[in-house]
N, C-alpha and C positions, 0 to 999 in steps of 0.2 A: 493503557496509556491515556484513552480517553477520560476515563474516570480520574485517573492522575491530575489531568488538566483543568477538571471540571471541580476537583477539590482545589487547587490552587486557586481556580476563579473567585470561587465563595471566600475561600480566607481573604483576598485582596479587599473585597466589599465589603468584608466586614470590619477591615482594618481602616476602611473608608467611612464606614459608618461611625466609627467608634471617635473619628476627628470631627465630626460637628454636631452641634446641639439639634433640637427636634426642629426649630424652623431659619436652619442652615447656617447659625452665625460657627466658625470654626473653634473648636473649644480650642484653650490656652491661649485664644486671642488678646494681647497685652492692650491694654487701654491705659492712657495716662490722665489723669485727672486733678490741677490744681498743684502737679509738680510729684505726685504719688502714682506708682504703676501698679494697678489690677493685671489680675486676666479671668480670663472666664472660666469656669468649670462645669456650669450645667446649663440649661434653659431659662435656669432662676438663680442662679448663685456665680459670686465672683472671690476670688481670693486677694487680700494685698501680696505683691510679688517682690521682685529681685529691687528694691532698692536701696541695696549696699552702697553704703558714703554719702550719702542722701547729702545736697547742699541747698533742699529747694527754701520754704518757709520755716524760719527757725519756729514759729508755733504749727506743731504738727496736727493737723486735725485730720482722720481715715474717714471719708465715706460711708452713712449705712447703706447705700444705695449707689449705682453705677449706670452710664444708660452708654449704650455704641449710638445711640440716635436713633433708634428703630424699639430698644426693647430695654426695663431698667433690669438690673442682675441685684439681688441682694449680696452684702458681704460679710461669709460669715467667718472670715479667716484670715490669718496673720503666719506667713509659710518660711517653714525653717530658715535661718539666717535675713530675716527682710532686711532689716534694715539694720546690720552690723556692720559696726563701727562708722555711725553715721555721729560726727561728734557736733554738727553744725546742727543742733535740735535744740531748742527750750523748753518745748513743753510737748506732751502727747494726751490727744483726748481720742479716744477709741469709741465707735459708736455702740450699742445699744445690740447690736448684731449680729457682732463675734460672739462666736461659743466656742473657739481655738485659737491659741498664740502659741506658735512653734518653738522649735529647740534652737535658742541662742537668735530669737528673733530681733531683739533689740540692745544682745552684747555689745557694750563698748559704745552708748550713746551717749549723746551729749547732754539730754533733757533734765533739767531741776525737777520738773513735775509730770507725773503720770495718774491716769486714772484709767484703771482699770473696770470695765461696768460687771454691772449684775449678770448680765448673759451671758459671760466666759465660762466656760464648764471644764478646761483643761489649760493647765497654761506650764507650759513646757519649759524642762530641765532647761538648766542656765539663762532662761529667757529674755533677763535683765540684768546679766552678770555683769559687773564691772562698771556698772553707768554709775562715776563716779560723782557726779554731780546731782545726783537725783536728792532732793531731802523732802518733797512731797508725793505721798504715795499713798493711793487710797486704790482699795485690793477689792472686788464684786464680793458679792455673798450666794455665788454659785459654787465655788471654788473648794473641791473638796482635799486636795492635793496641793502644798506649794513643795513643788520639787527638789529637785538634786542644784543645788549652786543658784537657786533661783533668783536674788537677789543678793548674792556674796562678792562682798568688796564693792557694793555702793558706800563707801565710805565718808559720803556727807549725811546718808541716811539718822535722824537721833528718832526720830517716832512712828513707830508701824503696830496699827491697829488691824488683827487678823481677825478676818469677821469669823462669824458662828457657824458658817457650813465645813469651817476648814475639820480635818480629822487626824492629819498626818500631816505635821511639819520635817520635810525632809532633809535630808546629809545635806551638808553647808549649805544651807534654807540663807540662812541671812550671817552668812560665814565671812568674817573680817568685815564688817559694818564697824569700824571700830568708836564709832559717834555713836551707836544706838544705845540712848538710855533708858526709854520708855515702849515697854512692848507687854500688850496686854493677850493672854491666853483664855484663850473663850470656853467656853462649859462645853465646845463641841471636840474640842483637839482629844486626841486619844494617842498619838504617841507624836516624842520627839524624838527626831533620829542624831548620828552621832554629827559632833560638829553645826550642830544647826544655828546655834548662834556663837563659834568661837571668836573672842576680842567684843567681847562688849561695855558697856559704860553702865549697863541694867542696874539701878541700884534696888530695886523693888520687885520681888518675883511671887504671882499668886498660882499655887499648882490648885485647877479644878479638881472634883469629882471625877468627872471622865478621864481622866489620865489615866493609860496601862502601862506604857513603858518610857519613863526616861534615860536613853543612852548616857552610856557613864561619863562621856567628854561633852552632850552634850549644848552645857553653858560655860565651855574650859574657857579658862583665862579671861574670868570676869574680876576687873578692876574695883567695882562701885559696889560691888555688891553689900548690902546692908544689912537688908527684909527681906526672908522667905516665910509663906505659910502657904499649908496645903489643905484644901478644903478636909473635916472631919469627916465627911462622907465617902473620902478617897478609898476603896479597899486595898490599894495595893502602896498607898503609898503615906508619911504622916507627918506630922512636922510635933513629937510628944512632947511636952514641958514647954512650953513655946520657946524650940530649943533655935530658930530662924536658919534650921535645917533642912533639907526634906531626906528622909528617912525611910528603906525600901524595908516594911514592916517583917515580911514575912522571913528576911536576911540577918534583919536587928543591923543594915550596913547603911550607913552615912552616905548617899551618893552626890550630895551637893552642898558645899557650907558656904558660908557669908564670914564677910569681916568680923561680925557680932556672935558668930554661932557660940552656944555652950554644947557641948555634947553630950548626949545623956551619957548615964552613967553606965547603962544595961548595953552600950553599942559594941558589936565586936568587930566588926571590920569598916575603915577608914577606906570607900571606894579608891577607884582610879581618878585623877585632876580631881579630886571631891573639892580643895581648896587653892587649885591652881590660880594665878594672878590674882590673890587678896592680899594684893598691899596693904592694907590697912589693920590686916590681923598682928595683932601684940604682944598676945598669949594664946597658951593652948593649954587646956588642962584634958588629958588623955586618962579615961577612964578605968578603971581595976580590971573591967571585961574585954577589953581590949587584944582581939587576936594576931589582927595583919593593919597595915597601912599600907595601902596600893599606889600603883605604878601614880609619881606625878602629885600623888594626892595634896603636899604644900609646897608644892613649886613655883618660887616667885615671891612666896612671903616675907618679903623683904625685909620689914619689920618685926620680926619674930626674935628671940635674943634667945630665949632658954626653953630646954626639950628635955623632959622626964619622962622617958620610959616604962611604961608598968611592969610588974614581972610577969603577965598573962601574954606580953605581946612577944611574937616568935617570929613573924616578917616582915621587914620592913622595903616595902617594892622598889624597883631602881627606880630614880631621879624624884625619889619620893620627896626630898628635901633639896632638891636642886635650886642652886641660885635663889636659897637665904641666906642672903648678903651681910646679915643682920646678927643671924646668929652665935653666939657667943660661948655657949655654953650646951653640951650632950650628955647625960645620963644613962646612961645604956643597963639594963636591966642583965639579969643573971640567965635566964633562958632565953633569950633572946638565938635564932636556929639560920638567921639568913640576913644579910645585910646585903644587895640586891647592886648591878651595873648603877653608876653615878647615881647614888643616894645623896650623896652629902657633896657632890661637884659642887666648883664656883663657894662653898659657905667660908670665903676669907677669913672672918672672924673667930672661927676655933679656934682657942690655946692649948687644950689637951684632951687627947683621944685614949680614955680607958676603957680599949674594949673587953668586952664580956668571955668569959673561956669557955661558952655553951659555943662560940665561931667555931667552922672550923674552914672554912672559903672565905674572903673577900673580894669580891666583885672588880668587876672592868670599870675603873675610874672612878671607885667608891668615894676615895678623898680626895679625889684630884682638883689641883688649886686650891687645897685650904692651906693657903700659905701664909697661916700666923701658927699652926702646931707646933709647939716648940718642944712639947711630951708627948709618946707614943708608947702603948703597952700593948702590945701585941698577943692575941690568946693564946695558954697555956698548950691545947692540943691542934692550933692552926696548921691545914695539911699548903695550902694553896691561895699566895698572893694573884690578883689580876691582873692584866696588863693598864697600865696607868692607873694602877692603885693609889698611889699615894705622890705624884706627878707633881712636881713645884709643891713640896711641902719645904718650904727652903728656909724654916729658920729648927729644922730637928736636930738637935744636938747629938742622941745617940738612940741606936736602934738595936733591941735586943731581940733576936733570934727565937722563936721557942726551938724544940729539939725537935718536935715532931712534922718542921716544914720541908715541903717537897720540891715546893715549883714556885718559883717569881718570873710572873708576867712582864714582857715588853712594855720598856717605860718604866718599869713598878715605882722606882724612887729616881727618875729623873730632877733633876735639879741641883742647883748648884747652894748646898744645905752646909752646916755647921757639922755634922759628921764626922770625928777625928778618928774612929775606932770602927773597923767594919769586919765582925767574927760572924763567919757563915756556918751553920750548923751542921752536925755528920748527918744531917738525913737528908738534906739539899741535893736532888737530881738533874732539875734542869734551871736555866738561869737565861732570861729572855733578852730581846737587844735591846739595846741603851738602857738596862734594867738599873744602871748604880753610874749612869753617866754624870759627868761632875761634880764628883765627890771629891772634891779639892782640895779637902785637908783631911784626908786621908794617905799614909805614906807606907801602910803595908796589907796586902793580899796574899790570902793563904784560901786556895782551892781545894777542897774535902776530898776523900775520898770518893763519894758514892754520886759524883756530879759527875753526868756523861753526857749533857750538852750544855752550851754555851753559847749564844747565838751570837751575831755580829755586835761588833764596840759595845758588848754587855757591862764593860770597865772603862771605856776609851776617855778621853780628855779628859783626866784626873792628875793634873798636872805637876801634883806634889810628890804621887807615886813614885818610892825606890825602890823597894823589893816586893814580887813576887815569889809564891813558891806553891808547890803542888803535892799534895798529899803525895809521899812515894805508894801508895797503895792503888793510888785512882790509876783502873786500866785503861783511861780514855785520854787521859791528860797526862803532861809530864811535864816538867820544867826540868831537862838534863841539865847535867852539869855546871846549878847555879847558875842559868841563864837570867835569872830573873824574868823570863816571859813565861805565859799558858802555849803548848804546844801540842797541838792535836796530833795523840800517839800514831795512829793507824793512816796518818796520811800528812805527815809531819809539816803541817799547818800552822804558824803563829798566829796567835789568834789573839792576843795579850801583848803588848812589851809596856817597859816601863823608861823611864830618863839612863837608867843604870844595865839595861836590858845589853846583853852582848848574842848574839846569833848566832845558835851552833852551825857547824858545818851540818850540813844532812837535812836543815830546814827545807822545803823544796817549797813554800810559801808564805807571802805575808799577807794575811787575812784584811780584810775591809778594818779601816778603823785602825790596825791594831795599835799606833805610835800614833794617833791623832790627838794635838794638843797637850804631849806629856811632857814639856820643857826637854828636848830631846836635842843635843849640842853637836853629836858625834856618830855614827855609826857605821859599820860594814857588814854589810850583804854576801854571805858567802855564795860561793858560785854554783850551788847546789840550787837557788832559788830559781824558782823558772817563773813565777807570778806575784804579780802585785796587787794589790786591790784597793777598791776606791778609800779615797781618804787616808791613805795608810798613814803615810807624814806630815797631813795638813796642819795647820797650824803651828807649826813649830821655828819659832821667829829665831832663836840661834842656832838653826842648823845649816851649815852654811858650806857645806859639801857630802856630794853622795855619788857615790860609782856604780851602775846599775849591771849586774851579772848578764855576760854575754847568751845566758838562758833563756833571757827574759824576752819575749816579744812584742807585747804592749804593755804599754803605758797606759795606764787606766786614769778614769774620767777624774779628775782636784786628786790626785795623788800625790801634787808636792802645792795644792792650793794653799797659799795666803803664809808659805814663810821665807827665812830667811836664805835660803839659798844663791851663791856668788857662781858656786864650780860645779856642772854638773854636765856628768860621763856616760851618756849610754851606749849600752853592748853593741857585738857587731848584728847584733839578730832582729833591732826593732825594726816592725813593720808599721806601727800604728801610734798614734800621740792621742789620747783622750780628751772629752772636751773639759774645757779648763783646768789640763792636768798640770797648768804651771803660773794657773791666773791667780793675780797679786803677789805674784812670786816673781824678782827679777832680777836672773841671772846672770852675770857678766861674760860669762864663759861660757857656751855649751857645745860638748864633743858629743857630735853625733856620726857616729862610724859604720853606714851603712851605703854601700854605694848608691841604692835606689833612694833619693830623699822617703822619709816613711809619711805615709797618707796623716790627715786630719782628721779628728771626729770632726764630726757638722762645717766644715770648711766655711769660714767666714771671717767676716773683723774681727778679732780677740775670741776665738772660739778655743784656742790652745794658750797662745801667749796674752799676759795683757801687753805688754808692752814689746817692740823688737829694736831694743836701743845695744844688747849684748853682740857680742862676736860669736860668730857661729864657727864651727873648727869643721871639717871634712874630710873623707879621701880627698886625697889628691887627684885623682881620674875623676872625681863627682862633683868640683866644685862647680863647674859651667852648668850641669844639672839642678844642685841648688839654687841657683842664681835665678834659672828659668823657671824655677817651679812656682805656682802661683800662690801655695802660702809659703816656702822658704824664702822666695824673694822679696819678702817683705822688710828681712833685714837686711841692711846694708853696708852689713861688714860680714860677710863668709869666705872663709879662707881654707888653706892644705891644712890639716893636721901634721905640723912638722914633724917631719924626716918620715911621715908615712905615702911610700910613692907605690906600693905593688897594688895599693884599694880593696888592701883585708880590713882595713879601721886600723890594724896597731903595726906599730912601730917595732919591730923584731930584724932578722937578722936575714928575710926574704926580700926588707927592703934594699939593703944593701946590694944583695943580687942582682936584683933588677935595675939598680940606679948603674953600678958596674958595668952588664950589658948594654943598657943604653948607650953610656961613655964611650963602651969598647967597637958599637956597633956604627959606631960613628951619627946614630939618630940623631933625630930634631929631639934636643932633651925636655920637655916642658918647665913649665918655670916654676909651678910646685915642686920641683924635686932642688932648686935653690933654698936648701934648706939653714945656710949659714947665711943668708939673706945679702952677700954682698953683689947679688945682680946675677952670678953665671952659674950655670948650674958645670959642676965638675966636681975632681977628684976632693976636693976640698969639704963638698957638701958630704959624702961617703966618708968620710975620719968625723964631720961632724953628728952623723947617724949612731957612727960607735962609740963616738964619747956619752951619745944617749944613751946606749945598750949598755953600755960599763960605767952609765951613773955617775959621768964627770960635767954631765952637764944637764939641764932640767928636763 
């Protein structure tokens, strides 16, 4: 025990030792000096400390030196977060002393100008991120590192001269500087990492000797760009022909072009961003040796109009051609092996797409928004469209099928196109959702055999659609008995209907989508159905009665969104009203036959109805229930469902019993059960129940 204590003693004293410097001042002593907080760290040394929001002198000058009045402290340090988001600063002058500035030491400052000195030896990730005001900036020539974000998104920054000790300019070095035009690389840098200058206005780029690697996005989304040369001494990298490229030798791959580049003619691969944000590129002559074009490589070439393919080239990277706007005209070459996720997104200006029958895939979004295509030739042995393949291509007239397609991706031909004719091919398996939405002047659907899935509104709002029909062969789909709708065999699911669609009995569902927006006037829901799904009937502005199967239990979420409905009947089973299962739709009538009012989705203003100007119809034992509930009672007309007094919902020949009993029992009779409405509830109201039941009266 005693030795127990005798160790505890020492650790005490040494934890005592370890708080003050050799002649007693307490280390981390905070000193403030001039409106700037020190503290202390050694005998001899002081670090700048915690002052975040700084509001003192907007010209910031740090101390080489510090004194508590007894002893000076050098200072050779600037400590993570000093002065972040201190935005009341004009200028920073650093002394001569520091040989460290922390991580994220001066993010988010207000300062125009900084000067960094010669003595800094490390100067830390993020350190001057975001100081968006900075445009004067001179960097030490200790400085072997500028790191991660180091000065990304100073975006008044346009001239930064990176002296000669640097070696490694790192990941977004000077990332969204989107002003900088003048940036000179010194004969010491030896690599640039990725994004180190993406967004810049560079119009002049000189690659040293010393350069070993430059990351392939490294200069992505250069605007200005003009002039590239790379020193001849380079060995890893060249700029041949003074082609105003730089050229990874040992690849034969392009990784950086300018507005001006020519390409050699020996090049086979077009890196990744090689020509991202060169606006000003016009043409492009693409070389006989030409293997790939990488991810990105002219994306943004706004100005670009016409693309000839060589017959060497076999991939072309996704968003390789992204957002040229410009573009006019495509060439596509005969081997051509891979056409890549949004290659050709956003290039509005294509009028016709003859692709090449070496395809045998089309990518996620490959022509999505080239919405001037007004011709499509689709390859001869295509197994596989992508989803949002061809998205808003909305002036296609007709689309021809090859025989050997399997799968169309979600989206694939969304838009509301010229399309009069839609022949799906017998090899076709699966069919994605909203894959052929809006195809508005098409007026007939015929489902193949060998399609065994179909995903939601694959067909929906096609509002011209009259007939459906379904391979008799397909064992997953059936359109019985000239339904005119898709009906999922094994789980007898509508999944399809059309304006002319009639519902067999034995459907037990109506799929998401399936009547959505198809000019739909009329329908009945046999009682076999027990579900509804979203959007089923939205949109459909003359339909203007519907009776919902007492199977049914909710009401799902815009399931009679945005049409005409006056009269609408549901079961005695609903529990639940979806949200906006009737928003822009309004009513005049709703019979809703449940004694418990049925819950709300999202309980709020207009979360189910927009408007509560209709009469609401009830049991008769439920209206006082209605009335109280706090979304029922928002309308102000809810009444009995005449002649329904027993509070099953319907009007049958149990009401009458009970209205009887009542009479006979000499009870208080309620005044819903006045169902001839001339004030008293009696014998009178019971002949007017059965003229209902015997259909002499409505």
């Amino acid at each position: 025990m005693k030795k127990m204590n005798l160790l505890r003693l020492i650790a005490i004293l040494m934890t005592l030792g370890c708080l003050f410097t050799a002649n007693g001042q307490v280390r981390g002593t905070t000193i403030q000096v001039d409106g700037v907080y020190y503290f202390i760290t050694s005998d001899s040394t002081a670090c700048v400390s915690n002052n975040r929001y700084y509001e003192g002198n907007r010209n910031v000058v740090i101390r080489g030196t510090i004194s508590d009045g007894e002893r000076e402290y050098t200072v050779t340090e600037v400590i993570d977060y000093a002065f972040e988001n201190s935005s009341q600063m004009d200028t920073l002058i650093l002394p001569n002393t520091i040989k460290k500035i922390g991580y994220e030491a001066f993010q988010s400052c207000g300062m125009k100008k900084a000067v960094i000195p010669n003595s800094v030896e490390s100067l830390g990730d993020r350190a001057f991120h975001m100081c968006s005001n900075l445009v004067d900036l001179t960097i030490g020539n200790s400085i072997t590192t500028i790191g991660y974000s180091c000065f990304a998104s100073c975006s008044s920054l346009t001239t930064v001269e990176i002296p000669n000790s640097v070696e490694t300019i790192g990941r977004y070095a000077f990332y969204m500087c989107s002003k900088l035009a003048n940036v000179s690389i010194p004969s010491s840098v030896k690599r640039i990492e990725s994004m180190a200058f993406f967004d810049n206005m560079i119009s002049t780029l000189n690659i040293p000797a010393s350069v070993e690697y430059i990351a392939p996005d490294a200069f992505e989304y250069h605007h200005k760009l003009d002039y590239i040369s790379v020193d001849a001494a380079n060995p890893v990298y060249d700029s041949h022909g003074d082609c105003q490229a730089v050229i990874h030798t040992a690849t034969n791959t392009l990784v950086l072009g300018s507005n001006n580049t020519v390409i050699p003619r020996d090049i086979e691969i077009i890196g990744p961003v090689a020509f991202y944000g060169s606006t000003n590129l016009t043409s492009v002559d693409l070389p006989p040796t030409l293997k790939s074009i990488g991810s990105g490589a002219f994306r943004g070439c706004s100005k670009l109009t016409t693309l000839t393919c060589p017959e060497s080239l076999e991939i072309i990277g996704d968003r390789a051609f992204f957002d040229c706007s410009g573009l006019t005209t495509v060439t596509f070459n005969n081997n051509l092996q891979d056409i890549n996720d949004s290659t050709f997104m956003h290039c509005s200006k294509i009028t016709e797409l003859n692709l090449p029958n070496s395809l045998t895939r089309i990518g996620h979004s490959t022509f999505n928004d080239c919405a001037a295509v007004s011709s499509l030739h689709l390859p001869d042995h295509l197994i596989s469209i992508g989803d949002y393949a061809f998205y808003m291509t909305i002036k296609l007239t007709e689309i021809n099928f090859p025989s050997t397609l399997q799968e169309i991706g979600n989206r694939a031909f969304w838009g509301d196109n010229l399309v009069t004719t839609l022949e799906l091919p017998e090899s076709l398996t699966r069919v994605g959702a909203y894959a052929f939405i809006y195809f508005t002047s098409v007026n007939h659907l015929r489902i193949p055999k060998n399609v065994s899935f179909i995903d939601v509104e694959a067909f929906s709002r096609n509002k011209n659609l009259e007939s459906i029909e379904v391979d008799p062969e397909n064992p997953y789909y059936d359109s019985r008995n000239g339904c005119n709708a898709i009906i999922e065999t094994a789980t007898g699911m509508l999944v399809q209907g059309c304006k002319n669609t009639v519902i067999p009995n034995g459907v037990t569902g109506i799929g998401e989508g399936a009547f959505n927006n198809v000019n739909l006037t009329a329908i009945t829901i046999p009682e076999t159905v027990s579900s509804i799904g979203e959007y089923a009937f939205a949109e459909n502005s003359m339909l203007y009665h519907i009776v919902i199967p007492d199977a049914v239990t909710d009401i799902s979420d815009r399931v009679f969104y945005h049409t005409g409905l006056k009269t609408v009947d549901l079961g005695t089973q609903v529990t639940r009203i979806g949200w906006y299962a009737f928003g822009f739709t309004y009513p005049s009538k709703l019979y809703v036959r449940t004694l418990t009012p049925p819950a709300w989705a999202n309980s709020g203003s207009s979360s189910v109805f927009s408007a509560y100007t209709g009469t609401v119809y009830v049991p008769g034992p439920a209206v006082e229930a209605y009335k109280a509930n706090s979304n029922w009672g928002r309308f102000n007309r809810i009444f009995a469902i005449p002649g329904e007094i027993s509070g099953d919902g319907k009007v049958d020949v149990d009401d009458v019993t009970v209205l009887i009993t009542m009479l006979l029992n000499s009870e208080e009779v309620p005044a819903y059960a006045d169902v001839n409405g001339d004030g008293t509830p009696d014998i009178d109201d019971v002949i007017a129940i059965l003229s209902m039941l015997l259909g002499s009266a409505e």
